[in-house]
N, C-alpha and C positions, 0 to 999 in steps of 0.2 A: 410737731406732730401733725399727721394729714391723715385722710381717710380715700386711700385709690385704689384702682380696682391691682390687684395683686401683681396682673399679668404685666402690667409696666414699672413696677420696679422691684420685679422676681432676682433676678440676677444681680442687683444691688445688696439682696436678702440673703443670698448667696454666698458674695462675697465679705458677709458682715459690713459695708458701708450702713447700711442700715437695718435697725431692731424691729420685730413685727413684736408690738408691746401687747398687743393682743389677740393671740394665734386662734382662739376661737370663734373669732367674729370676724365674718368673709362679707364680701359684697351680695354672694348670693342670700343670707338671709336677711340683709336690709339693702332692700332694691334700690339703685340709685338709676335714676331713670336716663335715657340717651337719647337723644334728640339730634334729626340730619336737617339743615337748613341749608336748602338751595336755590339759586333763583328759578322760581317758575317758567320749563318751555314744554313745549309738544313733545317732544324727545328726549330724555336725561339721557347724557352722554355714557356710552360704557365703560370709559374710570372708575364715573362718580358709581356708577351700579355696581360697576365689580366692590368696588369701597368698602360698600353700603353690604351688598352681601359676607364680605371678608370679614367686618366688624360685628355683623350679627352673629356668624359663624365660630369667629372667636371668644363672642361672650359666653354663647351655647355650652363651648367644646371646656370653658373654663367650670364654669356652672356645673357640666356634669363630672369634670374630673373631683371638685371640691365632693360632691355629692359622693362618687366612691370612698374618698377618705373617710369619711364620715362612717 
């Protein structure tokens, strides 16, 4: 049993590989917090930014599709 955010092993859920044992309890209503560590320079390279924005993005875009369901 594990507690992940949905969006990484949807297609697992999908395919029945694996059971959501409890379909009413998302990530969005207990926050599990995300934290970027990188090392400190004058410039963050734009990977790491695109990353960084891509990952907030995706949490956002998860967040409010759960919220329609609801």
């Amino acid at each position: 049993m594990t507690y992940i955010p949905e969006f990484l092993c949807r297609n697992l859920i999908e395919e029945g590989r694996l059971i959501h044992i409890l379909p009413s309890l998302y990530a969005s209503q207990v926050p599990i917090p995300v934290s970027f560590i990188y090392p400190e320079r004058d410039l963050m390279p734009r990977q790491l930014r695109a990353f960084i924005d891509f990952t907030i993005t995706r949490f956002q875009d998860d967040i409010q599709r759960r919220k329609k369901d609801n």
